[in-house]
N, C-alpha and C positions, 0 to 999 in steps of 0.2 A: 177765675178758677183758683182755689185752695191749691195753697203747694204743699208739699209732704216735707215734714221735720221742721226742722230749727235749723236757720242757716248755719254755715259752717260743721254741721253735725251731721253722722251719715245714718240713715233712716234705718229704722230693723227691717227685715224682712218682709215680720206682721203689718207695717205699717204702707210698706210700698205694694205690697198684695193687695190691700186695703184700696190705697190710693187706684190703681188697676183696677180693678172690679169695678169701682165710683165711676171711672169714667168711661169704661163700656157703657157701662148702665145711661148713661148720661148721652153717647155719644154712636152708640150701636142702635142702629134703630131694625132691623131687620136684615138678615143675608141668607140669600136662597139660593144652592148651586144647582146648577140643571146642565146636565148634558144640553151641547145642543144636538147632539146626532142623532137620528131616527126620529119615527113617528109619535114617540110620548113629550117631547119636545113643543111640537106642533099640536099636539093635543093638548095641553096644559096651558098654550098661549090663548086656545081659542075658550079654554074653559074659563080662565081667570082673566080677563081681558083687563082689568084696575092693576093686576102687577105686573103685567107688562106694557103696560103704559108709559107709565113714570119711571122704570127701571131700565138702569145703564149695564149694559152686557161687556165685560170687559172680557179680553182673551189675554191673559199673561204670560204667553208664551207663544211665542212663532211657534207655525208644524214644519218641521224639514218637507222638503220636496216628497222625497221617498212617500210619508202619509199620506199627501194629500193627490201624489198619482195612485195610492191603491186605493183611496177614497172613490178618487176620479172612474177606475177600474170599476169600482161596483158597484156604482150609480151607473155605468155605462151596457153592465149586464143585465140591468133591467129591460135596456132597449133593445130591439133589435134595427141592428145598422147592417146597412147594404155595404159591406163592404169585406174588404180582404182584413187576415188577424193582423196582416203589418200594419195598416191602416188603422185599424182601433186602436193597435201600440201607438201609435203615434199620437191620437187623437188624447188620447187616456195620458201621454206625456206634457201632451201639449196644455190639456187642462192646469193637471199640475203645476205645469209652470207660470201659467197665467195670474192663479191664483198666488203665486208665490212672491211675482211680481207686484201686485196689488198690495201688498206687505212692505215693498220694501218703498213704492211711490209715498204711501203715505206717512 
């Protein structure tokens, strides 16, 4: 790789912008964000099947608890469960935490 300037000298601006650009271009080959939540998600996997192949799905950020039991809550109201509302609190908590677990094992 080409380095930018003349040692001991500090680069203009134009030239480190320069140098940046170069190695996007060089080094960026593609980046697509996609939710993953909801059904265009799953739609988009099954339509393009080559870029979710080969691609790495990083999450950069934990979800607090708090998220991912309201998550758990409204994937939960799709179903209908035989049960009392204390019961689905619980279930809807307990998801959450499961999931939150799985975070911190790995």
């Amino acid at each position: 790789m080409d380095e930018v300037g003349v040692k001991g000298e500090d680069p203009s601006q134009t030239t480190l912008w320069n140098f940046f650009i170069r190695r996007v271009k060089d080094c960026l080959h593609m980046v697509l964000a996609f939710s993953p939540v909801g059904a265009k998600f799953r739609q988009r996997a099954q339509r393009f099947p080559a870029l979710f192949t080969t691609c790495s799905i990083d999450y950069f950020l934990e979800w607090p608890e708090e998220a991912l039991i309201s998550v758990a809550s409204k994937a939960i109201q799709k179903f209908k469960v035989d049960c009392t509302e204390d019961v689905k609190g619980h279930l809807e908590h307990h998801m959450g935490r499961v999931h939150n677990l799985i975070s911190v094992v790995t």
